[in-house]
ROTIVEX-384639 format. One record per residue: residue in one letter; x, y, z of N, C-alpha, C in turn. Coordinates in steps of 0.001 Angstrom, whole numbers, padded with zeros to 6 digits, always signed. Example, Ala and Ser with C-alpha at 12.3 -4.5 7.8 and 13.67 -1.06 7.14 Angstrom:
! ROTIVEX-384639
a+013190-005690+007800+012300-004500+007800+013200-003300+007800
s+012850-002250+007080+013670-001060+007140+012900+000030+007870
END
This chain:
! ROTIVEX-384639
x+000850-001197+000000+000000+000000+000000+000882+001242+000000
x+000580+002430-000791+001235+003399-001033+000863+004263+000295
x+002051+005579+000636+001955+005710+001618+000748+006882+002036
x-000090+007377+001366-001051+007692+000541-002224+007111+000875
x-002285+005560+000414-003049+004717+000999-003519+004569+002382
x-002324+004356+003439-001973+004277+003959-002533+005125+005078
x-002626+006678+004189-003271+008044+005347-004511+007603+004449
x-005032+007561+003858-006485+007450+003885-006613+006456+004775
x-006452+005507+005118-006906+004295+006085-007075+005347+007475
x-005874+005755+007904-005763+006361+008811-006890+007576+008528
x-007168+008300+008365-008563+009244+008161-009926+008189+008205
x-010489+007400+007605-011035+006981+007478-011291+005892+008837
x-010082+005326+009722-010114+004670+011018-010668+005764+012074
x-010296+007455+011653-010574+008390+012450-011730+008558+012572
x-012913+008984+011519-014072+009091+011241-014784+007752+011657
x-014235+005822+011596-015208+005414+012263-015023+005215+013821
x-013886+006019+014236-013471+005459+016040-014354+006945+016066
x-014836+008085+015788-015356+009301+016452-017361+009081+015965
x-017569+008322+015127-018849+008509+014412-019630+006706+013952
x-018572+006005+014648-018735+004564+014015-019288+004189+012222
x-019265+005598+011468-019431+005560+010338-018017+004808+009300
x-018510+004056+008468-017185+003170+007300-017393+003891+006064
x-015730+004391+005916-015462+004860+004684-015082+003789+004073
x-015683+002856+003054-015258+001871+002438-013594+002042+001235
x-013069+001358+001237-011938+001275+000070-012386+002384-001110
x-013735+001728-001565-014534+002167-002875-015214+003730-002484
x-014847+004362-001403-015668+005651-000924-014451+006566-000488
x-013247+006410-000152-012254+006930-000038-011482+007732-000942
x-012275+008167-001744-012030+009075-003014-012294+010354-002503
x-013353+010137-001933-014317+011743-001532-012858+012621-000355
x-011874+011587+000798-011389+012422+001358-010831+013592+000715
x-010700+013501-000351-009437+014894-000583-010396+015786-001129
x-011385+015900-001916-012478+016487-002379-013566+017254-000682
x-013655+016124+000190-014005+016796+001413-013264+017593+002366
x-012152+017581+002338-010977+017630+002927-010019+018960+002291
x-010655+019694+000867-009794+020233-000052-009823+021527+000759
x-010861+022124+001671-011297+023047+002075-010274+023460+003537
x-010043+022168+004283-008953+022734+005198-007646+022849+004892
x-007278+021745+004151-006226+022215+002905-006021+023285+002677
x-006771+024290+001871-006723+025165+001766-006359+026384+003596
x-007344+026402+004296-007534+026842+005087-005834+026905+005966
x-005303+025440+005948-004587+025256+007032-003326+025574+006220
x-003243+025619+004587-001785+025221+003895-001201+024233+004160
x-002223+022661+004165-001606+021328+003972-001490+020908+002575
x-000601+020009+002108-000441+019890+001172-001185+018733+000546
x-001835+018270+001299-002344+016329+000954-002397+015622+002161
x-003046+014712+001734-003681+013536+003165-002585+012989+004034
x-001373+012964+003228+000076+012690+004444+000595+013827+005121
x+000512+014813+004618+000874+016171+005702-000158+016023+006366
x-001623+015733+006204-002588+016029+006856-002444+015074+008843
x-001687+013602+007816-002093+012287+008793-000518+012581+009698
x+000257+013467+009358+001417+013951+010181+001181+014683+011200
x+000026+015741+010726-000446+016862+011906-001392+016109+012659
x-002006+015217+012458-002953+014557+013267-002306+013921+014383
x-000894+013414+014339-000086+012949+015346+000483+013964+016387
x+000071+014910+015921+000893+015958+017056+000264+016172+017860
x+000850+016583+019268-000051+016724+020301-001269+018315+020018
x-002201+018618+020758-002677+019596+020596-003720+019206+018967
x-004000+018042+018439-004518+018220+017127-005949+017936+016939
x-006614+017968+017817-007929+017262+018579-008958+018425+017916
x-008687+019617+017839-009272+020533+017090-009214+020346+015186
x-008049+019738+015109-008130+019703+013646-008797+017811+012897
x-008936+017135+014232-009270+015922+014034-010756+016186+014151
x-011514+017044+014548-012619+017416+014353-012943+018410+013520
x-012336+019168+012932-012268+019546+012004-012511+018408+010338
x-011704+017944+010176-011852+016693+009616-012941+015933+009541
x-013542+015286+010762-014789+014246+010820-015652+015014+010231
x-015832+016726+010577-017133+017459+010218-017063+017169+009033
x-015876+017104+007941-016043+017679+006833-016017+016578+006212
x-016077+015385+006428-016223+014140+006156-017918+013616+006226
x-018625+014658+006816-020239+013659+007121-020741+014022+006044
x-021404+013267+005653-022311+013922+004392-024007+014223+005125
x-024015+015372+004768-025015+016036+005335-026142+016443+004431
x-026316+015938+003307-027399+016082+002452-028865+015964+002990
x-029124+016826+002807-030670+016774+003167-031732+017857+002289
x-032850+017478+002332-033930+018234+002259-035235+018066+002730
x-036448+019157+001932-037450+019178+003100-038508+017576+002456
x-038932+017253+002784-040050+016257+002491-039229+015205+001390
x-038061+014591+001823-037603+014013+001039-038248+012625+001043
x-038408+012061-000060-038799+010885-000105-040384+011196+000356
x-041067+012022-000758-042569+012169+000023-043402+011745+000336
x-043602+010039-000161-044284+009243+000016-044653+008418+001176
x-042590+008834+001867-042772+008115+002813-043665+009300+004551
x-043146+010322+003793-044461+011782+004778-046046+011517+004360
x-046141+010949+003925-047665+010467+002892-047782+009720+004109
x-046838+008690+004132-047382+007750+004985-047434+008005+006860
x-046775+008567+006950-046624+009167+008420-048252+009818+007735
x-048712+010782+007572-049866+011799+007875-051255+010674+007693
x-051274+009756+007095-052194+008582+006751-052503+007693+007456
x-051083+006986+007847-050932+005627+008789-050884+006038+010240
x-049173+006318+010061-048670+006135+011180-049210+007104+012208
x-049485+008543+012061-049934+009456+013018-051396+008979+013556
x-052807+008736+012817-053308+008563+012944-053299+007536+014267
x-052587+006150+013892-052168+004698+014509-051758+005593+015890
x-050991+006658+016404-050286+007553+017384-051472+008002+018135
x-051783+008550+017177-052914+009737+017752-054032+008764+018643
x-054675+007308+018533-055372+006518+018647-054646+006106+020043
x-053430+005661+019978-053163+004839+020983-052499+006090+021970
x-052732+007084+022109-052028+007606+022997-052857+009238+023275
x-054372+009086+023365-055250+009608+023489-055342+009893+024627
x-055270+009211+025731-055697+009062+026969-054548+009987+027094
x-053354+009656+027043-052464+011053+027920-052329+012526+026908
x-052303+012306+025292-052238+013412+024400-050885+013939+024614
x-049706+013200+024554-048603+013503+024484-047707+012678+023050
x-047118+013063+022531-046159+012742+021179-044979+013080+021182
x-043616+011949+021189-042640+012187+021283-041998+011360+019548
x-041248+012439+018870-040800+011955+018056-039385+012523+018076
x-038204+011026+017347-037193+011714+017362-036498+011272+015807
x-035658+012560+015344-035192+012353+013669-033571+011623+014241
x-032890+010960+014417-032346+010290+014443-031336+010830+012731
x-030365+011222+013262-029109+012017+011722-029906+012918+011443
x-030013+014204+011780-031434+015069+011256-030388+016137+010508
x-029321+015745+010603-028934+016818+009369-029259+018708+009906
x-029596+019744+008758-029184+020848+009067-031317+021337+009910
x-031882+019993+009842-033194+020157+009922-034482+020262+009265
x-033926+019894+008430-034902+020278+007222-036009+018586+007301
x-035723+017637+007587-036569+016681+008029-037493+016709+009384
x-036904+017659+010176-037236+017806+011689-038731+018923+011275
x-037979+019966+010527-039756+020923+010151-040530+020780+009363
x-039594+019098+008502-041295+018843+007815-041912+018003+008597
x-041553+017189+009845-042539+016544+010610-043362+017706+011017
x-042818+018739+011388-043685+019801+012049-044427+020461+011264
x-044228+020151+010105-045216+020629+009295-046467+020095+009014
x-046132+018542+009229-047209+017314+009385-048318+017518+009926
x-047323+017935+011002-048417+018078+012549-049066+018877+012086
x-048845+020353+011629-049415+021536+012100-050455+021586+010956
x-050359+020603+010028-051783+020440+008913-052460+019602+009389
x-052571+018949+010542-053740+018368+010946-053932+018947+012307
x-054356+020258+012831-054953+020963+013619-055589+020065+014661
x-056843+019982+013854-057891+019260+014970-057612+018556+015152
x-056756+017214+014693-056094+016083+015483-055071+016370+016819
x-054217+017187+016404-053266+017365+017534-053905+018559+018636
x-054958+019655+018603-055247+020508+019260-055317+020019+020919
x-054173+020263+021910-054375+020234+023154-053128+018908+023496
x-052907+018718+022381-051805+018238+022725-050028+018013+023278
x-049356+017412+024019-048067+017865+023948-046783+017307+023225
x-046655+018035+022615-045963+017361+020990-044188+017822+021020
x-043381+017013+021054-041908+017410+020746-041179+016857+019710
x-040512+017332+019028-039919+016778+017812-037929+016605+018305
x-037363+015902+018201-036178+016084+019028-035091+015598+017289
x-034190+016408+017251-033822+016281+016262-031688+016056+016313
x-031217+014892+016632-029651+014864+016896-028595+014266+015401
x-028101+014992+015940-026951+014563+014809-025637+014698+015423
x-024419+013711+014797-022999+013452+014884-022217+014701+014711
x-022729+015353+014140-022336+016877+013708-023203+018316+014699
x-021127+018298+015203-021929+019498+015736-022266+021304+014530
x-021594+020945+013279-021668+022197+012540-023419+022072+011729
x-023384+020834+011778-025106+020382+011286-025679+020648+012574
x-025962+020253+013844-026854+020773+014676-026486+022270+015026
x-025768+023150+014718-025632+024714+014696-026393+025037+013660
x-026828+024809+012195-027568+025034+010965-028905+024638+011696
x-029037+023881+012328-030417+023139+012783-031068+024194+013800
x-030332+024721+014492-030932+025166+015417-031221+026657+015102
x-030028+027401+014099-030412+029133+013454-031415+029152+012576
x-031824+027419+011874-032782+027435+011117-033102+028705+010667
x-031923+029104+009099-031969+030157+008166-031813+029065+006924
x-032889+029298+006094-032162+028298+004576-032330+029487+003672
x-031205+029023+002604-031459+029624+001602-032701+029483+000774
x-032336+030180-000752-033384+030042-001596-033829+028573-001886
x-032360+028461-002616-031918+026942-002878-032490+025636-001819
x-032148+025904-000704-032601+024947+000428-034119+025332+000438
x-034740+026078+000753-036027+025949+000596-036997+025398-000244
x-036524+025550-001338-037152+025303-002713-037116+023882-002743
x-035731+023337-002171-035758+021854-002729-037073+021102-001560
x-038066+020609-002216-038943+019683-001593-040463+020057-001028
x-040303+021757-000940-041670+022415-000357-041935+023208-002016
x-043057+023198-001786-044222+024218-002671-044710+025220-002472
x-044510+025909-003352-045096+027266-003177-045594+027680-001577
x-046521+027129-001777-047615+027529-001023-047202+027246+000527
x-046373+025939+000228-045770+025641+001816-044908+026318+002687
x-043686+026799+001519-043363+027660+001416-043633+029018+002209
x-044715+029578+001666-045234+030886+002194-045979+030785+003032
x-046209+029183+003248-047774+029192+004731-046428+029312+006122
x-045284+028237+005681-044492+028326+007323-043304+028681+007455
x-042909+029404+006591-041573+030400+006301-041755+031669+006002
x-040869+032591+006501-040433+033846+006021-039260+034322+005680
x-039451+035127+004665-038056+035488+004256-037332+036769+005385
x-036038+036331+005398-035893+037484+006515-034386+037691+005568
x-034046+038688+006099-032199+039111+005193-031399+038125+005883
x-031321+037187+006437-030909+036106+006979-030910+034757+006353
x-032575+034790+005655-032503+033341+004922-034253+033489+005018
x-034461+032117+004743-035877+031578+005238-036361+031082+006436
x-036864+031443+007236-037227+030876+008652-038515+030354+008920
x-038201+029605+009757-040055+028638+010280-040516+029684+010717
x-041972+029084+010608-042972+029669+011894-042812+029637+013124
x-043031+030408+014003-042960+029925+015484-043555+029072+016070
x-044742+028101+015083-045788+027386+015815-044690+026335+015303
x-043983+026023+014061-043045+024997+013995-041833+025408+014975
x-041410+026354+015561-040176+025981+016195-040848+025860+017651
x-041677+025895+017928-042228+025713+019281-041932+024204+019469
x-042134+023665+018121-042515+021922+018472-041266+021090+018153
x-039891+022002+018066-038534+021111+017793-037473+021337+019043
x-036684+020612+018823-035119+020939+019553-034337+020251+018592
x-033313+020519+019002-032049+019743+018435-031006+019489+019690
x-030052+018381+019602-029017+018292+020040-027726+017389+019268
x-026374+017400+020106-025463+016743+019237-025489+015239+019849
x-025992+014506+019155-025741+013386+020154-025501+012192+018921
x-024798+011522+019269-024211+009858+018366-025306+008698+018496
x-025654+008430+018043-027039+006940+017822-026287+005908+018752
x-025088+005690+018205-024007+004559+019036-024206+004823+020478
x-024531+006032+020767-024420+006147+022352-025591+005594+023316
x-025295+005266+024896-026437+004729+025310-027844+005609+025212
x-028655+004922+025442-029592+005868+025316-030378+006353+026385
x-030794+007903+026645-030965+008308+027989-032172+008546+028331
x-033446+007960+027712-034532+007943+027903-035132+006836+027104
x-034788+005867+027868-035577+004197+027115-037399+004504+027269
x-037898+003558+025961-038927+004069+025901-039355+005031+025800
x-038714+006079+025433-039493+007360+025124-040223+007745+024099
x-039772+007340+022605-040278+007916+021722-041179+007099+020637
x-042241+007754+020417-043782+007189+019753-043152+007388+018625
x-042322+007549+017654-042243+007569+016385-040595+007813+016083
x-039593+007169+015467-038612+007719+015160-038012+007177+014219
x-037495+008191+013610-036643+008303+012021-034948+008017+011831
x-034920+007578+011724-033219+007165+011183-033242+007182+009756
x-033117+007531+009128-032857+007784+008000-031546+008363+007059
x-031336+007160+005908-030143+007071+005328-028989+007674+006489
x-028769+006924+007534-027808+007167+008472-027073+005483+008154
x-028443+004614+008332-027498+002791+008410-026860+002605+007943
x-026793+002830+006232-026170+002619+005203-024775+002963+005636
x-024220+003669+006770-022530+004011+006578-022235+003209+007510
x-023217+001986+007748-022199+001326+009208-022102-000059+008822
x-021275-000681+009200-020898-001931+009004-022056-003117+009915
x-021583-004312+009278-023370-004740+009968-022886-004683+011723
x-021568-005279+012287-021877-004908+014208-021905-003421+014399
x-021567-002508+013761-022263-001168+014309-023449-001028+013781
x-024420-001413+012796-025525-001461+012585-026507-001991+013374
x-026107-002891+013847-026918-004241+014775-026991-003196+016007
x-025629-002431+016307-025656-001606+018242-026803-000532+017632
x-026626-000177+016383-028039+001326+016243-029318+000865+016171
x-029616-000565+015737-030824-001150+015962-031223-001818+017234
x-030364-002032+017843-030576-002104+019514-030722-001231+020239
x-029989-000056+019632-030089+001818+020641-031709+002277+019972
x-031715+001837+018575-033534+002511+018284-034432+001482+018974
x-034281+000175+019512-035143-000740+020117-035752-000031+021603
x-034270+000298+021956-034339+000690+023349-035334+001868+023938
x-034585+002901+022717-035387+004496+022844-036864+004382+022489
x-037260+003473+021563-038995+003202+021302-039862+003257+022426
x-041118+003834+022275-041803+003323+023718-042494+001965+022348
x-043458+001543+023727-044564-000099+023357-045532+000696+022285
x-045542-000046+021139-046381-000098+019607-045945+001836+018619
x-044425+001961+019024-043922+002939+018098-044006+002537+016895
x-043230+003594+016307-042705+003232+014765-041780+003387+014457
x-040891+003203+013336-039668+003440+012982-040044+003515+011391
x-039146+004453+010916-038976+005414+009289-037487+004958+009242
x-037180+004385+008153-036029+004351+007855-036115+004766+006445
x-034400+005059+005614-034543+005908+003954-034625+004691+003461
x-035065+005634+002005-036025+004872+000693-035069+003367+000495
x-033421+003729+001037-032187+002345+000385-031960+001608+001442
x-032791+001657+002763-032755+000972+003558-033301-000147+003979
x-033152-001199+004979-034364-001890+005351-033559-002933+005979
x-034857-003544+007140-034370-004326+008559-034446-005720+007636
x-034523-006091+006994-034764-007344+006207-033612-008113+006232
x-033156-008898+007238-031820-009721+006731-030562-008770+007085
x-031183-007846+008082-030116-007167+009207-030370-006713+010774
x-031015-007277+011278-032414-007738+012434-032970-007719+012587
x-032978-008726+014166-034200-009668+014336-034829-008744+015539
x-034858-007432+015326-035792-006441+016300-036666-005871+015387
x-036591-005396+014474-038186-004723+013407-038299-005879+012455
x-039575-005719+012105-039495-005824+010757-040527-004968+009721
x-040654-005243+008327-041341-003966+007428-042938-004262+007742
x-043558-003005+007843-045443-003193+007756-045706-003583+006274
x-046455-004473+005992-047015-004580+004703-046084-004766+003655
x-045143-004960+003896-044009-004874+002668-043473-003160+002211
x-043764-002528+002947-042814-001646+003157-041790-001323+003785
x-040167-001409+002536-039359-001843+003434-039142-000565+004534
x-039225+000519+004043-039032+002063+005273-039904+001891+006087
x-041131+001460+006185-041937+001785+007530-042105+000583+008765
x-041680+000528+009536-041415-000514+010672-041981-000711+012002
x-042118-002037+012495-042119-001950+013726-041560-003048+014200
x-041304-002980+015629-040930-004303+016217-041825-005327+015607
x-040345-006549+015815-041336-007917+015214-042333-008470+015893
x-041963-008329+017513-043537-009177+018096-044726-007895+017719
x-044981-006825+017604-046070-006059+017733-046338-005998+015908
x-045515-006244+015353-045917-005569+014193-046812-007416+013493
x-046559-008246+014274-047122-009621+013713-048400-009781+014463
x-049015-008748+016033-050008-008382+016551-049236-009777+017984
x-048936-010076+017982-048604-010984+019181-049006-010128+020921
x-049383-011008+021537-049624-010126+022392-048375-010815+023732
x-047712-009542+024400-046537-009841+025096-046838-010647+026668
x-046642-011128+026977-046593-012147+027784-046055-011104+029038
x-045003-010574+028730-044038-009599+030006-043704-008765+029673
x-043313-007930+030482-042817-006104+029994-041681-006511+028636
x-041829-005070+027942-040612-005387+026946-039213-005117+027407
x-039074-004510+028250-037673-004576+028855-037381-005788+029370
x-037940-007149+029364-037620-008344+029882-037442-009168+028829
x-037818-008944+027233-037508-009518+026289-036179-009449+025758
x-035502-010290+025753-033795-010549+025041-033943-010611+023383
x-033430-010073+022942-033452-010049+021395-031785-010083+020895
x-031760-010697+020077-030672-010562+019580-030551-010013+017945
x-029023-009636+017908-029495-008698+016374-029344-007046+016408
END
């Protein structure tokens, strides 16, 4: 292996010991193209000056520097709309039913990127009024990135970012233009947060959340860090949630904790509830493996 090689491994070991994300052999192209920008910034010359300064003491700032610019943070608003079709149809409804008696809704976007998935749930909500009226509704939105949860939380988009995925009309019903950018409504930022937090990590409110999204996050993990994020989304679920995963995803022949509703591979639930089984003992007493 050239010595070249060599620092990409090393970059790429960095990004999955801080993010448990895999830069594959075949994906290790993108470092210098992601990477061209501190280059510039710092006057490195290439990925071996780069993997030289990373050894020095004091470099913990530029090793995060790095991971940021390594995540791919693509997002937009109502991506994949079919699968928001199905949240406003199915799944909310299925929510709204079983959790009447207290009128509380906890959802969390799981990789939420700069937010733009986090205010179209809230946009969900806020078109069905009379369903949610009196309710207490939170949208919790974390990501690996702390320069993506800073975008998330000034929630300013451009033209460009706006445009991609909303309509006209959506557009102008829950945004304003300000000399800043485009901004929500206040009835949508009432109903979000954000924080920086890793999926890999334990999770600090088991059972909490009636609905949550991971989306195109799995795809960068190898199947035993895949298997720990489908055990950390098992955990955080409360009893008869849901789970959204992206359009290239799916629990099919990568565990034995969800599986797809109806043959949809994005929309999920645990396997005993989603086959109607009825549980014998609390679910925190069920062992699953997977």
């Amino acid at each position: 292996m050239t010595e070249s090689g060599v620092s990409h491994r090393i970059v790429a070991d960095l990004l999955r010991a801080r993010t448990g994300q895999q830069l594959t052999e075949g994906r290790r192209w993108r470092i210098g193209t992601a990477l061209s920008g501190i280059y510039r910034q710092r006057g490195i010359s290439g990925v071996d000056q780069l993997v030289g300064l990373l050894t020095e003491p004091g470099s913990d700032e530029l090793a995060r520097e790095v991971v940021e610019a390594l995540l791919n943070n693509e997002t937009y608003f109502y991506r994949d709309r079919g699968m928001f079709e199905q949240l406003g149809q199915r799944v909310l409804p299925d929510l709204a039913a079983r959790r009447a008696s207290g009128k509380r809704l906890r959802i969390w976007s799981a990789g939420c990127s700069t937010g733009q998935e986090v205010y179209t749930l809230a946009m969900v909500l806020a078109e069905q009024p009379e369903r949610w009226r009196g309710w207490d509704i939170e949208i919790l939105g974390t990501d690996v990135s702390q320069r993506a949860v800073d975008a998330a939380r000034r929630a300013r988009y451009t033209q460009f970012e706006i445009q991609r995925g909303l309509g006209v009309g959506q557009m102008l019903q829950w945004f304003r233009e300000t000399e800043h950018g485009w901004e929500p409504h206040p009835k949508l930022k009432a109903m979000v947060r954000f924080e920086r937090r890793n999926l890999l990590d334990p999770v600090e409110r088991p059972g909490w959340y009636d609905l949550i999204l991971c989306r195109n996050v799995l795809l960068y993990f190898d199947c035993t860090t895949r298997a720990l994020a489908f055990r950390r989304l098992d955990e955080a679920m409360a009893d008869n949630g849901w789970l959204m995963l992206g359009a290239g995803e799916t629990v099919v022949g990568r565990t034995g904790r969800f599986e797809p509703v109806d043959g949809n591979q994005g929309l999920c639930r645990r396997r005993d509830e989603a086959v109607g089984e009825t549980l014998a003992m609390p679910r925190r007493a069920i062992v699953r493996t997977g």
